[in-house]
DSSP file (Angstrom, degrees, kcal/mol; ACC not computed):
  #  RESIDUE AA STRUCTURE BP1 BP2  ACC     N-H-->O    O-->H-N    N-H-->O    O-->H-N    TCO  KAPPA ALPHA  PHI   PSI    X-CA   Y-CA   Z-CA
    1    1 A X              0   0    0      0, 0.0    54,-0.4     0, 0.0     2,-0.3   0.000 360.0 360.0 360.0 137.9   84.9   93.0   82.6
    2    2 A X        -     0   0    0     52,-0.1     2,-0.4    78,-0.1    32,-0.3  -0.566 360.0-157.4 -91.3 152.4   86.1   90.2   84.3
    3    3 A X  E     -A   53   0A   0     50,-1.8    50,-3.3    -2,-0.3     2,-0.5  -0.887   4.1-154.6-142.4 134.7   87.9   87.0   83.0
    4    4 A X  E     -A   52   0A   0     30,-0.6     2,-0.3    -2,-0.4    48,-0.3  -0.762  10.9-173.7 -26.0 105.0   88.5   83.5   84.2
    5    5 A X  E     -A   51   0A   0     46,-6.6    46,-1.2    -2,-0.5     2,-0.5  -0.998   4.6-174.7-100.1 146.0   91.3   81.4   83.2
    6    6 A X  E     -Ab  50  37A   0     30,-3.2    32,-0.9    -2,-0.3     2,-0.3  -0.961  31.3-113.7-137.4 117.5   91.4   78.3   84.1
    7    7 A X  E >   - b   0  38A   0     42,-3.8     3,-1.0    -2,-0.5    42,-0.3  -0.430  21.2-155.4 -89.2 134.3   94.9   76.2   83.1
    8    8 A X  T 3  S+     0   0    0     30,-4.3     8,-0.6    -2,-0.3    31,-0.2   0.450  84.4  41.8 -72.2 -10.3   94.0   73.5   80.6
    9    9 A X  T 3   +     0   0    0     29,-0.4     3,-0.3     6,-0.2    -1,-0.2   0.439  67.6 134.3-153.4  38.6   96.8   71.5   81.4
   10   10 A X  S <>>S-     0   0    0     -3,-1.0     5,-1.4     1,-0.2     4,-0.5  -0.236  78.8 -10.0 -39.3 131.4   97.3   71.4   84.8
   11   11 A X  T >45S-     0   0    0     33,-0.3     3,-3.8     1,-0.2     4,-0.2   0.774 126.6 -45.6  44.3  80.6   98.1   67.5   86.4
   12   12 A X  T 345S-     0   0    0     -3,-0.3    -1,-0.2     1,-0.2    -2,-0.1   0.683 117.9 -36.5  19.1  80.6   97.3   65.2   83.5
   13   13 A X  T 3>5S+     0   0    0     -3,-0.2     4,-3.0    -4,-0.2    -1,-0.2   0.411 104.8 118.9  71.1  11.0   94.0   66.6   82.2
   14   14 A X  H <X5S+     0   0    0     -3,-3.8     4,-1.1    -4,-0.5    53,-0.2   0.947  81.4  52.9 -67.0 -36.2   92.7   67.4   86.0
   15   15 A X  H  ><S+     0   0    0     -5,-1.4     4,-1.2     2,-0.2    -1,-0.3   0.715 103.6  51.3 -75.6 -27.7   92.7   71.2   84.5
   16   16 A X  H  > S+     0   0    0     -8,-0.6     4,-3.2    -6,-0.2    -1,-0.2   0.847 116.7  41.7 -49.1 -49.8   90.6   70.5   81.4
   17   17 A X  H  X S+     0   0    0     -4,-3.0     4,-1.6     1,-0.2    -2,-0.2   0.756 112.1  49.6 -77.5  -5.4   88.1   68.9   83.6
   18   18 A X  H >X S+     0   0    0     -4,-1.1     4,-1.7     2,-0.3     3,-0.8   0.976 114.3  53.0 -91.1 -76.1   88.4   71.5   86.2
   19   19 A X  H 3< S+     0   0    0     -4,-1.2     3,-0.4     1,-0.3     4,-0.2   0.813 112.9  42.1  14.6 -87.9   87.8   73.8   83.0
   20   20 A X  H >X S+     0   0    0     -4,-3.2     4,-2.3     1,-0.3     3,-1.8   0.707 107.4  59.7 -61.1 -40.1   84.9   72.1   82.0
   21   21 A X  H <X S+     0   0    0     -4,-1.6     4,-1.9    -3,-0.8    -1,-0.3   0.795 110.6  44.4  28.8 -79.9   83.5   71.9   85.5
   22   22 A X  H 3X S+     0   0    0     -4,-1.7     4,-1.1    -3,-0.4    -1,-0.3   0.492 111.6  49.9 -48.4 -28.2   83.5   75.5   85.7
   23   23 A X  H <> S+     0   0    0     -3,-1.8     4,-0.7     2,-0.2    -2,-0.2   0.821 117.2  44.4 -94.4 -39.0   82.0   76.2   81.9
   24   24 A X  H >X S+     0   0    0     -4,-2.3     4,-2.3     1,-0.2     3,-1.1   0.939 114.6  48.3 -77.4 -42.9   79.0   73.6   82.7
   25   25 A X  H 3X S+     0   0    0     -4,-1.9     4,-3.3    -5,-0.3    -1,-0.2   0.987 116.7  41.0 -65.2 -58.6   78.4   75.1   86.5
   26   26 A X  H 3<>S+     0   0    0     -4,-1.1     5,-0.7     1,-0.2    -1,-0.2   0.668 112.6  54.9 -85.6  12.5   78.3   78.9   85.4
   27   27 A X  H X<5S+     0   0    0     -3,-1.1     3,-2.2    -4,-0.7    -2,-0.2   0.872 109.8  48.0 -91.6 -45.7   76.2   77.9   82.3
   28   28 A X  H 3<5S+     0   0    0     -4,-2.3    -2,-0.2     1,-0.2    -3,-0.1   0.813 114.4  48.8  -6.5 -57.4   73.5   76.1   84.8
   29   29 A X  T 3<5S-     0   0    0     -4,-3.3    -1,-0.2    -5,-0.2    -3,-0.1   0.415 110.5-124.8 -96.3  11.8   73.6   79.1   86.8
   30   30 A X  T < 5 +     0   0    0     -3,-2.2     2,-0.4     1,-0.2    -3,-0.2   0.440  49.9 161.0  46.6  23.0   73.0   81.6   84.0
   31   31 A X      < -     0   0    0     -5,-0.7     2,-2.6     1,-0.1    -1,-0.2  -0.370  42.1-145.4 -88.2 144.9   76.2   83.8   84.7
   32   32 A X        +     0   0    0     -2,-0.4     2,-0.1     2,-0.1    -1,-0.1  -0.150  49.5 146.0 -84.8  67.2   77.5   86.0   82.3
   33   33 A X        -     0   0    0     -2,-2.6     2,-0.4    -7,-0.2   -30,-0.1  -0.402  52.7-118.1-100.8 173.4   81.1   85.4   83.5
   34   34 A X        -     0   0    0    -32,-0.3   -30,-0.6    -2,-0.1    -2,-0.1  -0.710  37.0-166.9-117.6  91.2   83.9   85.4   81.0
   35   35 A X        +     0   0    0     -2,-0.4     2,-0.2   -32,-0.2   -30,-0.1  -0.139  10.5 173.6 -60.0 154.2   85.6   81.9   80.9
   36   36 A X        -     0   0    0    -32,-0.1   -30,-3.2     2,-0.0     2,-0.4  -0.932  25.7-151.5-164.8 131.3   88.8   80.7   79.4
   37   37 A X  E     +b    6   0A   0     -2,-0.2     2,-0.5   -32,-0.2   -30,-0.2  -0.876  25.7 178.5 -99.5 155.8   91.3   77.6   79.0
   38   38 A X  E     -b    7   0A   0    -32,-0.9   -30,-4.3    -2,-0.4     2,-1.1  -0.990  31.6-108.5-138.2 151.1   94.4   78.8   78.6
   39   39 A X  S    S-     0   0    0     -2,-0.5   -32,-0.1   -32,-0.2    -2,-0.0  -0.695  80.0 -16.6 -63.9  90.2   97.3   76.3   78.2
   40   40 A X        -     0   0    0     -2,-1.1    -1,-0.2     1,-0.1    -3,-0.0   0.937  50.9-158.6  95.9  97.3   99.9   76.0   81.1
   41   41 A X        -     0   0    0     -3,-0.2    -1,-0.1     8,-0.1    -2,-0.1   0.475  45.9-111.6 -80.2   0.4   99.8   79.0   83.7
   42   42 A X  S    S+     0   0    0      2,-0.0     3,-0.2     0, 0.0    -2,-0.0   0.555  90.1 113.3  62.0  32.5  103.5   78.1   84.8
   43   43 A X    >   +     0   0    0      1,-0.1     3,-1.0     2,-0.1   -36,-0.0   0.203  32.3 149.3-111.1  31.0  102.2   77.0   88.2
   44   44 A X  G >   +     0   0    0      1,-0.3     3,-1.3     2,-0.2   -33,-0.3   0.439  62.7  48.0 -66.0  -5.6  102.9   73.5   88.0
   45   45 A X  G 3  S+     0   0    0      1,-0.2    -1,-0.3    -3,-0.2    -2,-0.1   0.778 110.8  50.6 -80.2 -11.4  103.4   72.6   91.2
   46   46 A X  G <  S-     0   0    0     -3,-1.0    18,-2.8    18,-0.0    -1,-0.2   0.146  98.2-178.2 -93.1   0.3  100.8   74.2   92.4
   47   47 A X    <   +     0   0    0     -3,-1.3     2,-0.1    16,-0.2    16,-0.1  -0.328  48.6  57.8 -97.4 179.5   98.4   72.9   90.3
   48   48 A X  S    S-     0   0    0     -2,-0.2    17,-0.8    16,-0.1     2,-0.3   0.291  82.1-159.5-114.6 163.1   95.6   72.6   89.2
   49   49 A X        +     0   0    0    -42,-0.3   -42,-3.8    14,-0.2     2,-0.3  -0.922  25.8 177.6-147.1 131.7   95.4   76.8   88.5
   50   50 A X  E     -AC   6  62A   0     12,-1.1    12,-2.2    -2,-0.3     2,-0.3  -0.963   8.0-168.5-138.0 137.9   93.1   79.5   87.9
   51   51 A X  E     -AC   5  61A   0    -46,-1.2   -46,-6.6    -2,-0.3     2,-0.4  -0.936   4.9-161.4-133.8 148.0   93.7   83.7   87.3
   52   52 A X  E     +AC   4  60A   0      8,-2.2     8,-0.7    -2,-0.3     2,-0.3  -0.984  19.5 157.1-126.0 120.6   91.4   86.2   87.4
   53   53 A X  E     -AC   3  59A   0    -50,-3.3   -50,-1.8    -2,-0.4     2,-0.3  -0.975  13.7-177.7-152.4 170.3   92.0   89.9   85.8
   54   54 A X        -     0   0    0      4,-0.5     2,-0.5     3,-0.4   -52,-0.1  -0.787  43.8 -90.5-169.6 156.5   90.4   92.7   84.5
   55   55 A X  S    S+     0   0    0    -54,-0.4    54,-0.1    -2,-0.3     3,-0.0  -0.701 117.5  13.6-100.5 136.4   91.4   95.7   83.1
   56   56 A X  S    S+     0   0    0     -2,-0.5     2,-0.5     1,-0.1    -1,-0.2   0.136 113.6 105.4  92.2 -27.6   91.7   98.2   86.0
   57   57 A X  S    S-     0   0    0      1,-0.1    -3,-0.4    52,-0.1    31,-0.2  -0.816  79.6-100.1-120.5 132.4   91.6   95.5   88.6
   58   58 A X        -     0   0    0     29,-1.8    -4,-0.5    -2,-0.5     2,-0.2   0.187  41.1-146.7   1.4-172.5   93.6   93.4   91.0
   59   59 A X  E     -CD  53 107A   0     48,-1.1    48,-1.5    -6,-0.2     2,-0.3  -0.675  13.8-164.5-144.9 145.1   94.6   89.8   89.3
   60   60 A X  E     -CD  52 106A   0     -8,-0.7    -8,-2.2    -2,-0.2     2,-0.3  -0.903   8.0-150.2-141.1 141.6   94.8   87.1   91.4
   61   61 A X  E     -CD  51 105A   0     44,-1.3    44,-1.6    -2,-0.3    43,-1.2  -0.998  13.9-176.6-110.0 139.8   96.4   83.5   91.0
   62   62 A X  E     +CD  50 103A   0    -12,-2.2   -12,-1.1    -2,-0.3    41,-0.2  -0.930   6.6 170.2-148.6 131.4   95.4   81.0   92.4
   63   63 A X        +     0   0    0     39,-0.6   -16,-0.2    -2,-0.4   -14,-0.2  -0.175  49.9  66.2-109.0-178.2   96.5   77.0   92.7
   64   64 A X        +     0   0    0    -18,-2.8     2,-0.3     1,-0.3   -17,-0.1   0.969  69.9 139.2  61.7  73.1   95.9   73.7   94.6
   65   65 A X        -     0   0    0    -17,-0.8    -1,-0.3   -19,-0.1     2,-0.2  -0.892  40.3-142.9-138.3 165.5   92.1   73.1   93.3
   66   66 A X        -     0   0    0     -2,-0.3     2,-2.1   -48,-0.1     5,-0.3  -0.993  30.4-102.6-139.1 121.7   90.6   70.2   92.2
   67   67 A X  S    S+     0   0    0     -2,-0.2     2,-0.2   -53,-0.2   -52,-0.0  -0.070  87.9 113.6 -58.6  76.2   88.0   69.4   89.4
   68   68 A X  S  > S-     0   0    0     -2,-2.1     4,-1.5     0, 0.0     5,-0.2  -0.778  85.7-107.2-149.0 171.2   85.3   69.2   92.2
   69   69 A X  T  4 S+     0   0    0      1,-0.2     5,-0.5    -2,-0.2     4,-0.4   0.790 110.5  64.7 -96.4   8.9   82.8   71.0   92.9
   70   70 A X  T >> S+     0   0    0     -4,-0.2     4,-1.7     2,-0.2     3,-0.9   0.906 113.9  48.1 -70.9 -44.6   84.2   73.1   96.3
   71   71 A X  H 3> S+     0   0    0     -5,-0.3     4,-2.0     1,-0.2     2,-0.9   0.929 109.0  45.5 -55.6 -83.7   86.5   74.4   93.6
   72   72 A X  H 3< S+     0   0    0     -4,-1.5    -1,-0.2     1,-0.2    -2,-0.2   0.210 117.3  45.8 -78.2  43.2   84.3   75.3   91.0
   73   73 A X  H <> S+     0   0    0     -3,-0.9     4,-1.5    -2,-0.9    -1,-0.2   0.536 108.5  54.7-106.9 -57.3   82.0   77.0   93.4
   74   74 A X  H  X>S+     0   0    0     -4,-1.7     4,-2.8    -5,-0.5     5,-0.5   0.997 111.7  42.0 -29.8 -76.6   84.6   78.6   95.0
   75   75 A X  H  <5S+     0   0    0     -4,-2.0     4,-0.5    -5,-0.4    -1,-0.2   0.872 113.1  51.3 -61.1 -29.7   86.0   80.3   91.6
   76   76 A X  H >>5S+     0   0    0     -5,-0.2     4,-4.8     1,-0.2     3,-3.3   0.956 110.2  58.8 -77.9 -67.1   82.4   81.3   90.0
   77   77 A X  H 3X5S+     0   0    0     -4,-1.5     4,-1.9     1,-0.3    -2,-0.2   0.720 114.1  30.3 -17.6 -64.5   82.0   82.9   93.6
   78   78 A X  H 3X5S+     0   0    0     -4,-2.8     4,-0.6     1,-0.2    -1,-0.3   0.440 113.3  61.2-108.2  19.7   85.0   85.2   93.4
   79   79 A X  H <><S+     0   0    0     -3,-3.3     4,-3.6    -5,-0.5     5,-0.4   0.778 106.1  52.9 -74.3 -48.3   84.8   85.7   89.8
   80   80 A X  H  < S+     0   0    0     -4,-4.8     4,-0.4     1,-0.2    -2,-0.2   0.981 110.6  41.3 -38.1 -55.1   81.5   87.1   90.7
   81   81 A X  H  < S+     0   0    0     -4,-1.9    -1,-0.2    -5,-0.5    -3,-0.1   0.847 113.1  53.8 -67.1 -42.4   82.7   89.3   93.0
   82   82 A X  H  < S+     0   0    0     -4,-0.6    -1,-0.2     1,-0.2    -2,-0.2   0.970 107.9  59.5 -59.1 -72.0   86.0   90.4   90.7
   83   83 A X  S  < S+     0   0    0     -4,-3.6     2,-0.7    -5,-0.1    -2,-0.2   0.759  84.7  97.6 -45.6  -4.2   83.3   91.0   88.4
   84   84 A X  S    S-     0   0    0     -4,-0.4     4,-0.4    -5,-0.4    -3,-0.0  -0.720  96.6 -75.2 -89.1 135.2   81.5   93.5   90.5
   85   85 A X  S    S+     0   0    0     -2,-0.7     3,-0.1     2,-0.1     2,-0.1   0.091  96.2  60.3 -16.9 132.2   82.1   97.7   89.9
   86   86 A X  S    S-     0   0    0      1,-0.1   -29,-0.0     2,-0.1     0, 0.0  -0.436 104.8 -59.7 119.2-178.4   85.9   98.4   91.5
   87   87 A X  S    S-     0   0    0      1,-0.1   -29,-1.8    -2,-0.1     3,-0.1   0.239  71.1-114.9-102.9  20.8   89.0   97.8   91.4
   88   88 A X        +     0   0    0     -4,-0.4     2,-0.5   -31,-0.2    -1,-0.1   0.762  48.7 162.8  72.0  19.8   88.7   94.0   92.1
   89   89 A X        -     0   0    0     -8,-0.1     2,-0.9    -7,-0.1    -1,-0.2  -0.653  35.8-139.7 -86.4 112.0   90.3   93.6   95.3
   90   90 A X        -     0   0    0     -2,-0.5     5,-0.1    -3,-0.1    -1,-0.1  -0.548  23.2-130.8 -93.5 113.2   89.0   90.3   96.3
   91   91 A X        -     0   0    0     -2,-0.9     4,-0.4     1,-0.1    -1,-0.1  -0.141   7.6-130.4 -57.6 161.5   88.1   90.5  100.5
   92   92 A X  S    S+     0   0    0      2,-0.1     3,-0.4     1,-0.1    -1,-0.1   0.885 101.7  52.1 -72.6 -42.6   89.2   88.2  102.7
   93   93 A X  S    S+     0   0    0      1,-0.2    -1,-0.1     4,-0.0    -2,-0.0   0.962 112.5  52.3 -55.1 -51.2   85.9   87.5  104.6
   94   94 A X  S    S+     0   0    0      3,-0.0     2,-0.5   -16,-0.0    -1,-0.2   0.413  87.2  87.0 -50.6 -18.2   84.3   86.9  101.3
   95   95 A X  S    S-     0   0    0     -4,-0.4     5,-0.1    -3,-0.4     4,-0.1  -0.883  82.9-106.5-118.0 127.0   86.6   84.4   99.5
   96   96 A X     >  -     0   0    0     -2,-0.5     4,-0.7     1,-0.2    -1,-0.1   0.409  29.9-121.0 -31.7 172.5   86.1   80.7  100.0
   97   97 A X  H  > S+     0   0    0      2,-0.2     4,-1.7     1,-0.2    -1,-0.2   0.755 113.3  65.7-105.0  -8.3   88.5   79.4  102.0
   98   98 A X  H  4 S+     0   0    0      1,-0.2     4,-0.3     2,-0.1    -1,-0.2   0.548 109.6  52.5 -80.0   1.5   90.0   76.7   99.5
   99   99 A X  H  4 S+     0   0    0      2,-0.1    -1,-0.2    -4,-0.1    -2,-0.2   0.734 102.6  60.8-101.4 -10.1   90.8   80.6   97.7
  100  100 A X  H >< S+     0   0    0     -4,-0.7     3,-1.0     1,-0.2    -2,-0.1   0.981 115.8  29.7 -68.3 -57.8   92.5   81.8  101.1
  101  101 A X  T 3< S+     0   0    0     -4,-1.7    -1,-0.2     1,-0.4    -2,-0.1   0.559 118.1  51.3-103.5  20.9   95.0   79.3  101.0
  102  102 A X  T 3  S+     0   0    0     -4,-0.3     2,-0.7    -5,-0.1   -39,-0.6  -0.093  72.1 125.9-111.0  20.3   95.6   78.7   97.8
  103  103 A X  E <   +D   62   0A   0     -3,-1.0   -41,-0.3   -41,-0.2     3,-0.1  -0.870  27.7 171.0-108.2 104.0   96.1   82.0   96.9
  104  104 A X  E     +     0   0A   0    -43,-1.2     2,-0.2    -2,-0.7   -42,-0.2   0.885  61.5  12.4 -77.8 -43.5   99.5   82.2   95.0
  105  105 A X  E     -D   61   0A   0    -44,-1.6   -44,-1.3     2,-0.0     2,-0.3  -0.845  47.3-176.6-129.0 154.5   99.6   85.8   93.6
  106  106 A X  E     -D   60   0A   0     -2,-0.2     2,-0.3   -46,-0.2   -46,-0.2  -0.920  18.7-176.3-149.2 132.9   97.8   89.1   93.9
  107  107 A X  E     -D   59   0A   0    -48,-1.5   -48,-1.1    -2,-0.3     3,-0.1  -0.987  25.8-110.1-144.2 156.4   98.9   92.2   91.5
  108  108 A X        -     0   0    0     -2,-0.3     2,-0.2   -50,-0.2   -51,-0.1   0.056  33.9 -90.0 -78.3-160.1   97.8   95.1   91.5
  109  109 A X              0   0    0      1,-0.2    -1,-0.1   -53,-0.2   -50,-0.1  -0.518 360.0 360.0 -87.7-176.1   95.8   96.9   89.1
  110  110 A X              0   0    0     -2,-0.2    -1,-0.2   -52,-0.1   -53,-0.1   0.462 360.0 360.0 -85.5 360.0   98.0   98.8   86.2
């Protein structure tokens, strides 16, 4: 299983709506993703900020998004895709491009 997080308090409240942005879009779209705000990812300069991890599989941070909807299209996209069988290794062809260069961190899995 995969999980969102998405930091709540990124750039004066731009990460709450960002948040919310994201909860309202994958509830629309009927995906059975697992969302989260989580308070302060320590990436402020870089924000607003989203991680993705999984037990077994890569985790990835990733900053400079905006509570808009190239962002949260972007993140349900490679949540999906984290969420797919394997070890969560996010491609390169595959991931929006606001996730290419925004991509702060990668770890592997444990």
């Amino acid at each position: 299983m995969s999980v969102l997080t998405v930091c709540t308090t990124c750039n004066d409240g731009q990460g709450q709506r960002l948040l919310e942005a994201v909860e309202n879009e994958a509830l629309a779209r009927d995906l059975p993703l697992a969302i989260r705000g989580q308070a302060c990812l320590a990436a402020c300069k870089q924000s607003c900020t989203a991680a993705l991890q999984g037990a077994g599989k890569h985790s990835y941070l990733f900053g400079q998004l905006a509570p808009d909807e190239v962002s949260v299209n972007a993140l349900l996209d490679v949540a999906t895709q984290h969420a797919e069988p394997g070890d969560g290794l996010l491609a390169w062809s595959r991931r929006p491009a606001c996730l290419k260069t925004g991509l702060l961190a990668r770890l592997p899995p444990l």
